[in-house]
C-alpha positions as CSV (number, residue, x, y, z in Angstrom):
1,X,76.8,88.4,3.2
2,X,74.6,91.3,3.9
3,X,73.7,91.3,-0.4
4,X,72.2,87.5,0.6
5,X,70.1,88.5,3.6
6,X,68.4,91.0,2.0
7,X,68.0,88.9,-1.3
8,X,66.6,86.3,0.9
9,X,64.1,89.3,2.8
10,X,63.0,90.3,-0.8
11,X,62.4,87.1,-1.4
12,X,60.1,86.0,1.6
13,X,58.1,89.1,0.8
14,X,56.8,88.5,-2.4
15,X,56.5,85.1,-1.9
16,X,54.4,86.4,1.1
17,X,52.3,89.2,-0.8
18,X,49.8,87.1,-1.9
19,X,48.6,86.4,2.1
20,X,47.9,89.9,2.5
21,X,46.0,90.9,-0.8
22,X,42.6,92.1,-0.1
23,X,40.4,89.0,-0.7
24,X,37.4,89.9,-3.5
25,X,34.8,87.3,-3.0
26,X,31.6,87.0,-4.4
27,X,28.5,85.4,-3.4
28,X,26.1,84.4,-5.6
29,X,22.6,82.8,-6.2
30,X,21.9,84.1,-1.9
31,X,18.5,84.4,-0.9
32,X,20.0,87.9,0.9
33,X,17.9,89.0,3.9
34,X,19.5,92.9,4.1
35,X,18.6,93.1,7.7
36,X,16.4,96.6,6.7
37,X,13.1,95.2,6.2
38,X,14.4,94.0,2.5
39,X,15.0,90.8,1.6
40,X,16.6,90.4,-2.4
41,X,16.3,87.2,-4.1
42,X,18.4,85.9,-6.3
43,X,21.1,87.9,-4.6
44,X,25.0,88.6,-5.0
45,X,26.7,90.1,-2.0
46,X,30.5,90.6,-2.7
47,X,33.5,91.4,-0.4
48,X,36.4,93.4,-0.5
49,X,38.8,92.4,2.6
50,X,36.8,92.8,5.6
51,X,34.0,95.3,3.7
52,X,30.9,94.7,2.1
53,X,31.5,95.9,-1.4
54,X,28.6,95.5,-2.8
55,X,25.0,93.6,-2.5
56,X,22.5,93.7,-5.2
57,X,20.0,91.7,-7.7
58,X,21.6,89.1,-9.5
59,X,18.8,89.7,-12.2
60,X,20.7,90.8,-15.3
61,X,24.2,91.0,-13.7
62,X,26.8,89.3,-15.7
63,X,29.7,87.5,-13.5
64,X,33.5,87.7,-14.3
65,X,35.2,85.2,-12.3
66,X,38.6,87.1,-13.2
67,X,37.1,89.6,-11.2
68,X,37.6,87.5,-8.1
69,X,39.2,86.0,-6.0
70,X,36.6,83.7,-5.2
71,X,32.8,82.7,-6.2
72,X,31.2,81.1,-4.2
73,X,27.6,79.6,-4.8
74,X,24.6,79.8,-1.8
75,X,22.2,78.6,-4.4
76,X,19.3,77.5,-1.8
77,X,20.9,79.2,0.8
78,X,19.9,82.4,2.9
79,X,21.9,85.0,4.1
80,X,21.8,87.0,7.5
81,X,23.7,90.0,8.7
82,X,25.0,89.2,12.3
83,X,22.8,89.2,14.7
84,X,23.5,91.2,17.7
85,X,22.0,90.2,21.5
86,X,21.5,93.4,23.6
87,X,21.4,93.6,27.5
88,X,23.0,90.4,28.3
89,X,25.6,88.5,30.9
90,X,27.0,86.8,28.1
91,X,31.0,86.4,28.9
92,X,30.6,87.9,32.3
93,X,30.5,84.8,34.0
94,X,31.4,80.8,34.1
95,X,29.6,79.4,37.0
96,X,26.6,81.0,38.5
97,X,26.8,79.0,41.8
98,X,30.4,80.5,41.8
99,X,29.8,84.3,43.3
100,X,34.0,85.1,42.2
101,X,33.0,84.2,38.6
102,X,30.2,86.5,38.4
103,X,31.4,89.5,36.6
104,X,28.5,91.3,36.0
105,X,27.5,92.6,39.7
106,X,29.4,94.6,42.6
107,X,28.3,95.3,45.7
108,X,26.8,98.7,46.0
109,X,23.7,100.7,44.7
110,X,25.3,103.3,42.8
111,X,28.4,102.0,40.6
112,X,28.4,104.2,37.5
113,X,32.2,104.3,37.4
114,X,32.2,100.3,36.8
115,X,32.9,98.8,32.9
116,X,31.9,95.2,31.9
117,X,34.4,96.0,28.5
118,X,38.0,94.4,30.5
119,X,36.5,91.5,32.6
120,X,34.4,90.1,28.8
121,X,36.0,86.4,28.9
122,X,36.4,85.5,25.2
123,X,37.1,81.9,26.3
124,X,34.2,80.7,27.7
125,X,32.9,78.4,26.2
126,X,29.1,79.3,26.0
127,X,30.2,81.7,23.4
128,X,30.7,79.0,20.9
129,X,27.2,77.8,21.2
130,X,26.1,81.2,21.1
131,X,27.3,82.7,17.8
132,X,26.7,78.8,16.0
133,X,23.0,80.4,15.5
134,X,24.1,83.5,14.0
135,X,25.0,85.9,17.0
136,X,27.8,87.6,16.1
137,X,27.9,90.9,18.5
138,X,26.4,91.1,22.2
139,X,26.1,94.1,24.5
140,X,27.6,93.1,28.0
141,X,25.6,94.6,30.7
142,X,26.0,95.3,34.1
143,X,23.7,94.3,37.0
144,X,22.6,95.3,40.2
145,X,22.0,98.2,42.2
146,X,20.3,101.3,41.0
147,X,23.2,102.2,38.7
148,X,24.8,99.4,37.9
149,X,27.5,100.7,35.7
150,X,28.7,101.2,31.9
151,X,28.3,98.1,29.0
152,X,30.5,97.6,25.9
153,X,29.5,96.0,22.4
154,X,31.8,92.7,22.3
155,X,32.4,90.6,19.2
156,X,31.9,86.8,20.2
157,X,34.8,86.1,17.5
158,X,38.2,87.4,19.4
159,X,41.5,86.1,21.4
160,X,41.0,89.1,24.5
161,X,39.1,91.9,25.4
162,X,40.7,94.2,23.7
163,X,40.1,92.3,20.1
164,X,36.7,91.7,21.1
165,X,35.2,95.4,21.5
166,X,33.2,97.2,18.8
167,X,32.5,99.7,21.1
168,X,33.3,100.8,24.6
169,X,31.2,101.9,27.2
170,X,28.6,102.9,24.7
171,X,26.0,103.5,28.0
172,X,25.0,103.6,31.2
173,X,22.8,101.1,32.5
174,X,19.9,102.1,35.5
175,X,17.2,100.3,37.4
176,X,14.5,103.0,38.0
177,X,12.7,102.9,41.2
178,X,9.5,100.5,40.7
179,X,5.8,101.9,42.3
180,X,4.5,100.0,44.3
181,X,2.1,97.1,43.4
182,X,0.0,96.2,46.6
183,X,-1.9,97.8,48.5
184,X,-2.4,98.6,52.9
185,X,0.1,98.9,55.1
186,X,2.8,97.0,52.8
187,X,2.5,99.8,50.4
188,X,2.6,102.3,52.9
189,X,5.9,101.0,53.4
190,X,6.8,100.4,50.0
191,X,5.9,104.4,49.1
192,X,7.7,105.3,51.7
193,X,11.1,103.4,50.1
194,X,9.9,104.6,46.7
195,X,10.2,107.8,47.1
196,X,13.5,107.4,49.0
197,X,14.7,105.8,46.2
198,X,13.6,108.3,43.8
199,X,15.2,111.4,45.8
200,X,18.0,109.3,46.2
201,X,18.7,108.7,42.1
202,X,17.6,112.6,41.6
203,X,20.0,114.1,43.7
204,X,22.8,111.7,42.7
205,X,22.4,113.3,38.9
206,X,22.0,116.8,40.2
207,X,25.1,116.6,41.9
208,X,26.5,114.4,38.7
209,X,25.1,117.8,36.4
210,X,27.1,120.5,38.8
211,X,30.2,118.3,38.2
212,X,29.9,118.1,34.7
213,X,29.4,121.9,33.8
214,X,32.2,122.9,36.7
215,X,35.4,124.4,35.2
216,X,37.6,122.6,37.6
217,X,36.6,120.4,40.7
218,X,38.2,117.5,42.2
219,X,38.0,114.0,40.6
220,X,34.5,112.1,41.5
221,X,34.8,109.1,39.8
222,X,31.2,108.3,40.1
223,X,30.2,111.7,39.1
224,X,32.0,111.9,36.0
225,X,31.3,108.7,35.1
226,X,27.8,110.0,34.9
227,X,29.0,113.2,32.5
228,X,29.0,111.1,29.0
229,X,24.9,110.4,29.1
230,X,24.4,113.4,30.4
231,X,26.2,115.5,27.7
232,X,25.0,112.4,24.6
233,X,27.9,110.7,24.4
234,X,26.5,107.9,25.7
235,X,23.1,106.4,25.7
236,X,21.4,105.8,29.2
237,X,19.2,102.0,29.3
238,X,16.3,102.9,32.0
239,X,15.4,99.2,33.5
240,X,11.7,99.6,33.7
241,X,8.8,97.4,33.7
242,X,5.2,99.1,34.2
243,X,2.9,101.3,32.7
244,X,3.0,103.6,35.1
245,X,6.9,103.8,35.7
246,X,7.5,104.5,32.0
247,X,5.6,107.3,32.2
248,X,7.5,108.0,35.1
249,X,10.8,107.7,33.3
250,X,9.7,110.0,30.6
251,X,8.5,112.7,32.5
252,X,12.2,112.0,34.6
253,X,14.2,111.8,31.2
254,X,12.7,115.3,30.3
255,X,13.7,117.4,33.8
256,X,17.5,116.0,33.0
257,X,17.5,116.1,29.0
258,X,18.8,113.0,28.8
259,X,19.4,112.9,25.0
260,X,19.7,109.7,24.2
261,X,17.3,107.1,26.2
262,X,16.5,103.6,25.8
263,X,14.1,101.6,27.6
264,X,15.2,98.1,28.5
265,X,12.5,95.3,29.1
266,X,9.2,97.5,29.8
267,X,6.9,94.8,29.7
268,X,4.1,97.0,29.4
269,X,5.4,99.4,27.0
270,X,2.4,98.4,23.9
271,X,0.2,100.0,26.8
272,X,1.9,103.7,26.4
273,X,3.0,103.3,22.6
274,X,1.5,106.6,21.7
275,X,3.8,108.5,24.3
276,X,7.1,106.3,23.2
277,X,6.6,107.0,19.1
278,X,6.1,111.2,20.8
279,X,9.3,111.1,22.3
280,X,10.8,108.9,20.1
281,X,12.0,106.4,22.7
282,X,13.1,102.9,21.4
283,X,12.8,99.9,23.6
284,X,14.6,96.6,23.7
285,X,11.8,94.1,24.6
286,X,11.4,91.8,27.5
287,X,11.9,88.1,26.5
288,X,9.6,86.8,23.9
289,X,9.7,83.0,25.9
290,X,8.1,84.4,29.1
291,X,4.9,84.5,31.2
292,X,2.5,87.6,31.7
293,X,3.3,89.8,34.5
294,X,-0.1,90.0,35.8
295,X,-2.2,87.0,36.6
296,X,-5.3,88.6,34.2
297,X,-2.8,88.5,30.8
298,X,-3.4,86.8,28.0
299,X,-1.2,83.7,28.0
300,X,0.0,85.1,24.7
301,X,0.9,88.6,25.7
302,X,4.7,88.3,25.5
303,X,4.8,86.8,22.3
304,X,2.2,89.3,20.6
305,X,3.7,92.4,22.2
306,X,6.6,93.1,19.4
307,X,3.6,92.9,16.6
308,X,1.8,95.8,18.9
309,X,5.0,98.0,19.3
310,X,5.7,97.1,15.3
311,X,2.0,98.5,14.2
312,X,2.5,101.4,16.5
313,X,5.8,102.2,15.0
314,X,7.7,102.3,18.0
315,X,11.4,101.1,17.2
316,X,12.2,98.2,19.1
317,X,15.0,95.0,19.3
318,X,14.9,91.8,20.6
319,X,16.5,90.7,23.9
320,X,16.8,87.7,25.7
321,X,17.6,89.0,30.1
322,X,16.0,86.8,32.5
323,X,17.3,83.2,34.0
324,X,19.9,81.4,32.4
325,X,20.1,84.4,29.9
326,X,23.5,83.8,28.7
327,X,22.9,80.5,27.3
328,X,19.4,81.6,26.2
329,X,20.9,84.0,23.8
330,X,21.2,81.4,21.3
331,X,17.4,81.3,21.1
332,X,17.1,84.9,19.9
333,X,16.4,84.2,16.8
334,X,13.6,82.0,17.6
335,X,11.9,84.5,19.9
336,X,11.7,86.8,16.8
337,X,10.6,84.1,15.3
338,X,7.2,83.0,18.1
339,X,6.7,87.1,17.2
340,X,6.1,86.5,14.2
341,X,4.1,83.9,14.4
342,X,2.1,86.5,16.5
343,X,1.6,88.7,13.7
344,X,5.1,90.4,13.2
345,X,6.3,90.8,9.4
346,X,9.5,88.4,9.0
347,X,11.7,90.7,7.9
348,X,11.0,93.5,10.3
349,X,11.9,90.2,13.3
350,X,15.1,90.0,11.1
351,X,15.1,94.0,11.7
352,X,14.8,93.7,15.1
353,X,18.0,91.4,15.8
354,X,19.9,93.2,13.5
355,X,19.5,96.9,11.7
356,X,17.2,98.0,14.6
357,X,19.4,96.6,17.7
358,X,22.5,98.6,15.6
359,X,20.5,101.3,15.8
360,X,19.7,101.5,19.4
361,X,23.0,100.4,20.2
362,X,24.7,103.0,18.4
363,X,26.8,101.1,15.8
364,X,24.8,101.3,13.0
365,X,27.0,103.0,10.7
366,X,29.1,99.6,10.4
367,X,26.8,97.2,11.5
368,X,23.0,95.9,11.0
369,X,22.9,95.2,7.7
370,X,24.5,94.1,4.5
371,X,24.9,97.8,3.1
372,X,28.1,98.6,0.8
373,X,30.3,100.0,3.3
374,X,29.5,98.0,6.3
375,X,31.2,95.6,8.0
376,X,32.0,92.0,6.1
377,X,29.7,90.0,9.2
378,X,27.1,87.8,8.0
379,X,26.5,83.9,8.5
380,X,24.5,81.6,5.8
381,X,21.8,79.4,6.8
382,X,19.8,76.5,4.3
383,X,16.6,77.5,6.1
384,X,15.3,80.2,7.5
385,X,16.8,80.8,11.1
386,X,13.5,81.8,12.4
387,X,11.8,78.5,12.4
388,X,13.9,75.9,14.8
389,X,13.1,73.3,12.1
390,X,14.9,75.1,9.4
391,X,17.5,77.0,10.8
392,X,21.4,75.3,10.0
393,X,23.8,77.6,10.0
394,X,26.9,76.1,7.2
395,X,28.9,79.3,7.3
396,X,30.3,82.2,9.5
397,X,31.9,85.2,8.0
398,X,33.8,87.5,10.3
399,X,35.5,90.8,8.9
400,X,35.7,88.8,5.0
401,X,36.9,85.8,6.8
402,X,35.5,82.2,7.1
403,X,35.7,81.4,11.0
404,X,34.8,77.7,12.3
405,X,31.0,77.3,13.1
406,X,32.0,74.1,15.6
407,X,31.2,74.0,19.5
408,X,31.8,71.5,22.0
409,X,28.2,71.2,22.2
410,X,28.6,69.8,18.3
411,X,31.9,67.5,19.3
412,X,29.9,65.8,21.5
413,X,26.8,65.1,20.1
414,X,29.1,63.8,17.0
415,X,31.0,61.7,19.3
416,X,27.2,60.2,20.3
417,X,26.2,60.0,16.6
418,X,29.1,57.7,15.9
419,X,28.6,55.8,18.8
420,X,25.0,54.7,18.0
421,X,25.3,54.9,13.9
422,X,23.2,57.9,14.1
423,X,24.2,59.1,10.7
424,X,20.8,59.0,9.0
425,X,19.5,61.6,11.9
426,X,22.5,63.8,11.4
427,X,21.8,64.8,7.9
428,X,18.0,64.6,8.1
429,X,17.2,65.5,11.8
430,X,18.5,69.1,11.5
């Protein structure tokens, strides 16, 4: 009896071994954007389980489909590397009329000790709708207060939290004290809170920098919470927005040593680029689809701004924070795109959602681009996913894997396209 059992064991196994052989695919005749500032054309990009193995010219190389497990042919097709939406609510929330659903804000001014990673809900179903245009990877951010607490890199392609991270905690996120803007005896007041505020933040880290170098102390959550960005094992994102408040946070950036800073929105960073590329600060843009801060602006100003921080050489990425930004983060790709249109090369807007926001974010070594090596995420588009006319996403690929590019945004208008014989518009209106 025990002979049979394991006869029958040996037998499910190698019946089974062919489900777990590394998959070698190959992609061929892709118009591959690399997500570096290169694009290669005709392209072959080939995977080996959930690894890029390799991605080159397809000029002169000759193809041996025994070499493969599978070919398969993008011929008129372009390929992306993931896309990746920084500073955003995304999966923090269902209903933002609902306050207990809101996941991304406590009560509080100083929270450095709170994580967004374990309350990421992988089932909502924005996320869907979301990574159907390419975004793959999203940085869940805190809000609120003047420390609002610690993001995480999340996958939108998981079954819990725990699947879902790329990488935890990777900073701290805080909303530097803004000067005041008017003038009289509202700004009196306002100077008077400013500089609260700024004592306030400043002795909070110089008690956060005691803690840190004490041998032994008692636990202060909020304290050593602070000790990773302090010490670079975290990046710190300054919320800023002004001229003058950058500055600010440059001069404050230099009395702590913070080691690795980022500046998050700074609307009126292309006024100080010269000091950013000094200190060689990067900066995740305020939303392309905005209005000017200031009533004297050119109406154009937030679209031309990335060009100005591009021609300045001043390492930026595209973000999409403001109202309704969690479902706005499927329009990334088509703020880079109104950039470009605004004078920023194509591929350095494909740089900006991709390479550059790895970068930033600190997962660069397996993310960003399609680099041998790197991470088997990409999606395939028949136009390019910069223009709204053009972009159509046909395929996902996740780790080596094909994942469903369906939503219940596309259920429904197919349910609508059946209903009024709308098939004509569904394979020419995209």
């Amino acid at each position: 009896m025990m002979t049979l059992r394991l006869r029958y064991i040996l037998c499910v196994l190698i019946c089974c071994t062919k489900a777990f052989v590394a998959q070698h695919i190959a992609y061929i005749n892709a118009d591959i954007h690399v997500g570096n500032g290169t694009r290669i054309y005709p392209g072959i990009l080939i995977t080996q389980s959930d690894t890029i193995a390799s991605v080159m010219s397809q000029q002169g190389f000759k193809i041996n489909p025994a070499s493969f497990d599978s070919i398969i042919d993008l011929s008129g097709q372009q390929v992306y590397p993931a896309l990746i939406n920084p500073n955003s609510i995304l999966g923090l929330h269902d209903a933002e009329a609902v306050r207990a659903s809101r996941d991304f804000e406590d009560v509080g001014a100083y929270n450095p000790h709170l994580r967004t990673q374990m309350v990421f809900n992988t089932d909502n179903p924005i996320l869907p709708t979301v990574r159907r245009n390419g975004v793959l990877l999203t940085q869940v951010t805190p809000r609120g207060g003047r420390i609002s607490g610690q993001s995480s890199i999340m996958a939108l392609t998981a079954w819990n939290w725990e699947d879902a991270t790329v990488l935890k905690d990777d900073g701290m996120h805080i909303n530097f004290p803004e000067y005041p803007q008017t003038s009289g005896d509202l700004y009196t007041k306002q100077l008077k809170q400013y500089t609260n505020d700024r004592e306030q933040l400043n002795r909070m880290f110089d008690q956060a920098r005691s803690y840190c170098m004490a041998s032994s102390q008692h636990v202060d959550i909020r304290l050593q919470a602070l000790c990773a960005c302090l010490k670079g094992d975290q990046r710190m994102y300054i919320h800023v927005h002004y001229a003058r408040d950058i500055l600010a946070v440059i001069n404050w950036i230099q009395m702590y040593q913070i080691p690795y800073p980022v500046l998050v929105e700074a609307e009126e960073a292309w006024k100080v680029t010269h000091v950013l590329k000094a200190h060689h600060i990067p900066v995740l843009l305020a939303r392309v689809f905005a209005l000017p801060e200031h009533p004297d602006d050119p109406i154009d100003l937030p679209f031309s701004a990335a060009s100005k921080l591009f021609m300045d050489s001043v390492r930026f990425a595209f973000q999409c924070a403001g109202d309704m930004e969690a479902m706005q983060a499927r329009n990334l790709c088509f703020m880079a795109g109104q950039a470009v249109a605004y004078g920023l090369p194509q591929e350095q807007a494909i740089q900006a959602m991709t390479l550059h926001a790895a970068e930033i974010l600190g997962i660069s070594l397996k993310w960003g681009s399609l680099a041998t090596g790197k991470k088997a995420c990409f999606f395939v588009s028949k136009g390019s996913i910069l223009d709204v006319k053009t972009h159509q996403v046909t395929r996902i690929v996740w780790n080596g894997n094909a994942i469903s590019i369906d939503s219940h945004q596309e259920h429904r208008a197919e349910q609508y396209r059946k209903k009024y014989k709308l098939q004509q518009w569904n394979t020419k209106g995209r």
